[in-house]
N, C-alpha and C positions, 0 to 999 in steps of 0.2 A: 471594871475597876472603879473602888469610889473614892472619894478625893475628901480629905481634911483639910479645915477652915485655911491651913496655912499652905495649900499649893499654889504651888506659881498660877499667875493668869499668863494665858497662852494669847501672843499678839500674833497675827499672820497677818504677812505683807506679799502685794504678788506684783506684777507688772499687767496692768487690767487687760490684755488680751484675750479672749475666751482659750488662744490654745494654751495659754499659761495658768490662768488663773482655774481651768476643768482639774487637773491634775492635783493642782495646791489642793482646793476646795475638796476633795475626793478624799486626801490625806486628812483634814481639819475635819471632815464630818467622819472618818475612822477612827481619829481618836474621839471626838464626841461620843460615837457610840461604845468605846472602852470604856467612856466616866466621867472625861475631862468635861466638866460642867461651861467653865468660865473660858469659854475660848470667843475671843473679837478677831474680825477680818474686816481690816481695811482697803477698800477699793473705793471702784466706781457704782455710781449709782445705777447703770448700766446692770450692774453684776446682785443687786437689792435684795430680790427676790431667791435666786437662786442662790443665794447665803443662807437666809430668813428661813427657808424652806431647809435646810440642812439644823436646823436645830443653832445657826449658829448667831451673834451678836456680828449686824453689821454697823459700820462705823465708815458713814461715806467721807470722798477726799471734798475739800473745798472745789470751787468752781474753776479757781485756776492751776488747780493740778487734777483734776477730773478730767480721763479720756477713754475712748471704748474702741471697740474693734472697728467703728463704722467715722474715728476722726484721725487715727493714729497712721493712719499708709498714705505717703503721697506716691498714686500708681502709673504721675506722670516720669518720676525718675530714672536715669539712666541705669543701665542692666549693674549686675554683681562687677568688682566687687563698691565699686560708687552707690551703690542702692543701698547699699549693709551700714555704709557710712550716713545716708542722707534718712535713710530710716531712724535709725539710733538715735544719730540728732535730733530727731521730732519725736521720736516717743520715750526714751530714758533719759536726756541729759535735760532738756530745756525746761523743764516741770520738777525737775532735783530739788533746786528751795523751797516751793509750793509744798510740794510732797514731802521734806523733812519734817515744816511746819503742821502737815496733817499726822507725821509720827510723835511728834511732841503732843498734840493736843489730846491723843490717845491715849499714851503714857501720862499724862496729867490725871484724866480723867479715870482709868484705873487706877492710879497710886491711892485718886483720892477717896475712891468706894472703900479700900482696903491699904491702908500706910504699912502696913503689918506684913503685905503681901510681895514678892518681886514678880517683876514679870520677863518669860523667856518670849525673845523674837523669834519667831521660823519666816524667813524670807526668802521669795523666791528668787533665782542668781539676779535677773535683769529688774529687778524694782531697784532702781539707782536712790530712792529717796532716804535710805537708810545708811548708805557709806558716811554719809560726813558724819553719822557716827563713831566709825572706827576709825575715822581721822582727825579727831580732837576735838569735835563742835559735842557741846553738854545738854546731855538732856535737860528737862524743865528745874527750876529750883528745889531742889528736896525730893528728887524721885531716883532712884539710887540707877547708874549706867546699868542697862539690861545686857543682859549675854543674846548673843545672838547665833542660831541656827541658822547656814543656806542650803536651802532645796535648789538643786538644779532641775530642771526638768527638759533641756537641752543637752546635744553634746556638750561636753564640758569646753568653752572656749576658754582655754586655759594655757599659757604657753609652754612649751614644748621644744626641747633638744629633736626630739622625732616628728615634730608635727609644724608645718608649714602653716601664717594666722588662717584664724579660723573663718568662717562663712564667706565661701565664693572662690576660694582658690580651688584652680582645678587639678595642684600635686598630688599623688597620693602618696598616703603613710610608708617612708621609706628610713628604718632609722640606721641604716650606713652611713659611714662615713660621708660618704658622696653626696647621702641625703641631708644628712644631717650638716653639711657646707652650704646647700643650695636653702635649706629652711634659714639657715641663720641669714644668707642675702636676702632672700625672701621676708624675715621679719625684721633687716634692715630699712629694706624699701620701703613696709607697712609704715614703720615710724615717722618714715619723711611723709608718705602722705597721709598718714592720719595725723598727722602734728597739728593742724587746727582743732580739729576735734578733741583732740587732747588736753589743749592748752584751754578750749568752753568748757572741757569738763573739769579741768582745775579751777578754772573763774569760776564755777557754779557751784563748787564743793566750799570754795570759799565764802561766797555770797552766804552759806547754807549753816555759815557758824564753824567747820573745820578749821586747823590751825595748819593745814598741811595738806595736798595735794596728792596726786601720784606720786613712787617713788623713782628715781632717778634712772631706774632700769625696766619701768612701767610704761605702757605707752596705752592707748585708748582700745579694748578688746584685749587686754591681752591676759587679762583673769584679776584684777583687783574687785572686781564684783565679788567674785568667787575666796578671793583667800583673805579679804581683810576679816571674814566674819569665822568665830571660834572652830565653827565645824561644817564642813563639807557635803552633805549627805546626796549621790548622784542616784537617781530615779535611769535605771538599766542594767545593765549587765556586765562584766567584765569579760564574759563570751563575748560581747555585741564590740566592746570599745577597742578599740587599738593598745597596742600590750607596749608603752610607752614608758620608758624608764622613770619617768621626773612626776608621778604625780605630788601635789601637794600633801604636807601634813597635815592628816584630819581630813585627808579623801576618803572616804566607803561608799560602794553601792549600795543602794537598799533596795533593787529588783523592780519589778516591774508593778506596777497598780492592777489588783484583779478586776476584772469585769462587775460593777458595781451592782446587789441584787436585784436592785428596780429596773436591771435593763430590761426593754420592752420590745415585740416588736413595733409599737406604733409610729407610723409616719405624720409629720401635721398634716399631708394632704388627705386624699380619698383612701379612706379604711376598708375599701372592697378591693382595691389594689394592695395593698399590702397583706390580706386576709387570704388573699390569693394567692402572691408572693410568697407565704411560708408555708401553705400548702402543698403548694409545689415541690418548696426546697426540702420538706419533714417528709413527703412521700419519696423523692428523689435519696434521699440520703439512706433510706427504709431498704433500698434494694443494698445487694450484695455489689462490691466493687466492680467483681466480675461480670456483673450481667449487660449486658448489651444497650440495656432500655435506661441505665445511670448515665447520667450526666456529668462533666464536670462544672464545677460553677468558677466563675469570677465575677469579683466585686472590684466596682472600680470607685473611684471618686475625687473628685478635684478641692477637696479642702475646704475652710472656711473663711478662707483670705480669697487666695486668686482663685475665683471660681468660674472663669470664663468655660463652656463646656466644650467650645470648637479644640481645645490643648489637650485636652485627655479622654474625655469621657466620650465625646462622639466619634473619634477614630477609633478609641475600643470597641465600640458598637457594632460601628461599619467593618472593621476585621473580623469578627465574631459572629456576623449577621446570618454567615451560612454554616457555621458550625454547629457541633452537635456540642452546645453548651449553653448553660442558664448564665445570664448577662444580666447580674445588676447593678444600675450606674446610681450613685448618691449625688446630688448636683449640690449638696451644701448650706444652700442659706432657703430658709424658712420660705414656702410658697413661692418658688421659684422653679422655672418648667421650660423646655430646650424648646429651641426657636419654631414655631407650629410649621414650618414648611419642609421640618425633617420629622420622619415618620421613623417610629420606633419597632426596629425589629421584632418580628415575632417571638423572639428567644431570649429577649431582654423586658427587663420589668425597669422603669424610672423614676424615681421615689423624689422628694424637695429635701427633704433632711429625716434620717435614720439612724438609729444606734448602730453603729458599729458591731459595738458585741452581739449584739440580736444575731443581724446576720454572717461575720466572720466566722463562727463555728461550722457553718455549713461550707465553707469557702475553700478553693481549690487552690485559688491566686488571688492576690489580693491588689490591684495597680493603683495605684495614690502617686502623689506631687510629692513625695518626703516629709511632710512634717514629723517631726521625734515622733507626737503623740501617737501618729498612723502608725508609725515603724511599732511603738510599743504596745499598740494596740493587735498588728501582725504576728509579733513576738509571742503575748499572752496567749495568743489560740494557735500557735505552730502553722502559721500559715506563710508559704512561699510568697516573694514579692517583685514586683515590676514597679522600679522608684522610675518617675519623671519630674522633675522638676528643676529650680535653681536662683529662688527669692530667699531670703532668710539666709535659716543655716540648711536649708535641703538639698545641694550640695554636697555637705559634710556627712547628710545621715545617708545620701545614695550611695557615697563610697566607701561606709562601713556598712551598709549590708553587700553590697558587691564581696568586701573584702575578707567578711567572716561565711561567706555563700549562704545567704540566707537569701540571696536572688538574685534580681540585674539592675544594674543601677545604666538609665540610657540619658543622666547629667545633661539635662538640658529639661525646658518647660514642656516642648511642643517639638516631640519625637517627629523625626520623618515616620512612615508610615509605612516601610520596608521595615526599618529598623524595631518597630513596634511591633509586627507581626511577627518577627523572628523571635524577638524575645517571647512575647505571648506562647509562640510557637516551642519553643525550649523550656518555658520554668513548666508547663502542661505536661513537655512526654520527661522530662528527667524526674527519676525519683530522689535524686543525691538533694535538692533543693527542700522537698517535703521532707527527707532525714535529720539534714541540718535544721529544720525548722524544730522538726520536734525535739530536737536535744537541745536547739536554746531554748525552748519553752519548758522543757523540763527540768533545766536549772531553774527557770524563773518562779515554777511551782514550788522549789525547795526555802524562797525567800519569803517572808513577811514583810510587805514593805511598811507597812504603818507602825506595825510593831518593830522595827527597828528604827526609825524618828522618834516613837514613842520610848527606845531605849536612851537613846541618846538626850533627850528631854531629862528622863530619871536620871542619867547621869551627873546632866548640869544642877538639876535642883539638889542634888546631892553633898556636890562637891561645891559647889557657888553658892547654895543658898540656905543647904537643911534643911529643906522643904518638902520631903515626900509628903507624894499620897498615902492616905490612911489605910 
């Protein structure tokens, strides 16, 4: 698509996370390759290269709202759901002024390449530095209020008649009467103790130029991220989410992100190992189901946050170690390798960091910690899953794939090892778990995720601004 002098410029905002900010970025370099010429991404410097490299204008935050994957976790904090709270605090609320000041200067500095031009925000739910917009505080003098897009790329923490708060509680989705009594004591409670955090995140909204706060029936998580901004747009499935009477106005899903074309198989470590690895997996895959000599495979991996490998990856090993199956463990962060006094099974390959999609197409079972991304990533290639985890919101995503069978959710970081083996044991010989897999992924083929952002985009420059593409 090509674009006239008068389209909007495309500002994207994320929450500098690598799990948050992969997803955005993936969407921002889709539309670029549709047309969208003028599109900036503000982040961290952190994030520089892998913007630059996407074709796209980065635009870094100052020093004192600049944060990355490697300052944003404190991993001494007490377990869910006080970690969701201590987390939060230190990576979206306390940097809110900073980071509004880095969206104004943006907006300044666009207006003033082109005055002729508006610009639409796409942000993603948890970048908090952009609310005290839609709470009274004014953009720069003479740069006309921008309309604002959110990308979710999380379960939606959004409140809920049917849904008890979101990250760490261990209810599940129950929207009866019964349940829906115990969610409302449940998000009484939340209020009383997330009331501090509530009441910084109103100081900070203030500090930030807003003329107004949360609202009166708002409390801290409970979706003002999500609904102060015009439109909605949720990165999954309506197969995957809980079938929830109360979404907001201006909720849609826009499906799942395909596996991007540059996926590779390459690992940053030893390329004889991974050359080997797929080898393996492209001859294995070559036989007939039926035949004796196929294997099945599992792919396991402990994330890009809490990547200790004693919680997931070395107890799959060791269950697996006498089995007749290809065992590959991803440990996550760049040149990083399991403790040299444990010896790697024969039947397992151990890669530092690997694309996902490279190798999930060959994959039988998929075990990961929860994060969305992984679940969506599971999603997109119809693979069965073994959720373990319980930082963040991975919690929330083990008990909707539990709940739509798309596998086992065993809610917690660090499975007993009975308990892991059974599951392993079960998502292997049941076929109902591979069925369900493939029929949400077969929804998820029928959606265009980029091209539906990108509808919603033509809509607002439409109706807001007059501004199509040419």
């Amino acid at each position: 698509m090509s674009q006239g002098d008068q389209a909007p410029f495309l500002l994207f905002l994320c929450h500098p996370l690598s799990g948050h900010v992969t997803p955005i970025l993936r969407i921002a370099s889709g539309l670029r390759q549709r047309g969208w010429a003028d599109i900036a991404f503000l982040s961290s410097a952190f994030f520089c290269a892998r913007i630059e490299a996407a074709g796209l204008e980065f635009i870094g935050f100052s020093p004192d709202a600049d944060a990355d994957d490697t300052t944003l976790f404190d991993k001494s904090a007490p377990p869910p759901p006080v970690l969701s709270i201590i987390d939060s605090h230190h990576q979206t609320i306390a940097r809110l002024p900073a980071q509004w000041e880095c969206v104004k200067s943006a907006l300044s500095m666009l207006h003033a390449r082109d005055p002729a031009r508006r610009v639409i925000i796409i942000t993603e739910a948890f970048f908090y530095g952009v609310i005290s917009l839609k709470r009274g505080a004014l953009p720069p003098h003479g740069v006309p209020v921008p309309q604002t897009i959110c990308v979710s790329i999380l379960a939606p923490a959004i409140r809920s008649l049917d849904l008890p708060p979101s990250f760490g509680s261990p209810h599940p989705f129950d929207p009866s009467s019964q349940g829906r009594a115990r969610n409302a004591a449940l998000w009484k409670a939340w209020e009383e103790q997330a009331q501090p955090v509530t009441d910084l995140l109103n100081r900070k909204l203030l500090e930030a130029g807003a003329t107004q706060g949360l609202g009166a029936n708002e409390v801290f998580m409970s979706g003002a991220n999500y609904t102060c901004h015009d439109i909605i747009l949720q990165v999954g499935l309506r197969e995957f989410e809980y079938a929830r009477v109360d979404f907001p106005a201006g909720f849609k899903f826009i499906g799942v992100l395909p596996p991007p074309p540059s996926s590779t198989t390459t690992a940053i470590g030893r390329s004889d190992v991974v050359a080997a690895l797929f080898a393996e997996l492209t001859t294995n895959a070559e036989l007939d189901e039926k035949d004796a000599g196929r294997c099945k495979v599992v792919v396991v991996a402990q994330g890009t946050v809490e990547t200790d490998p004693s919680e997931l990856i070395i107890p799959t090993l060791e269950l697996l170690s006498s089995e007749n199956v290809v065992t590959v463990a991803i440990l996550g962060a760049r040149g990083a390798s399991l403790p040299s006094a444990w010896p790697v099974p024969p039947n397992a390959t151990v890669v530092d960091y690997l694309s996902y999609d490279a190798v999930l197409p060959f994959a039988d079972v998929w075990v990961h910690n929860g994060g969305y991304g992984a679940v969506m990533h599971g999603i997109s290639h119809g693979v069965p899953m073994i959720v373990a985890g319980e930082g963040q919101d991975k919690l929330d995503n083990g008990k909707r794939v539990a709940w739509c069978g798309l596998g086992i959710d065993l809610a917690c970081a660090k499975p007993e090892a009975d308990k892991l083996a059974t599951a392993l044991k079960e998502v292997l010989a049941e076929k109902k778990y591979k069925e369900i897999a493939k029929r949400i992924q077969a929804a998820a083929n029928k959606m265009d995720t980029v091209g539906l952002v990108e509808e919603e985009i033509l809509k607002l420059a439409k109706s807001c601004f007059n501004q199509l593409p040419l």
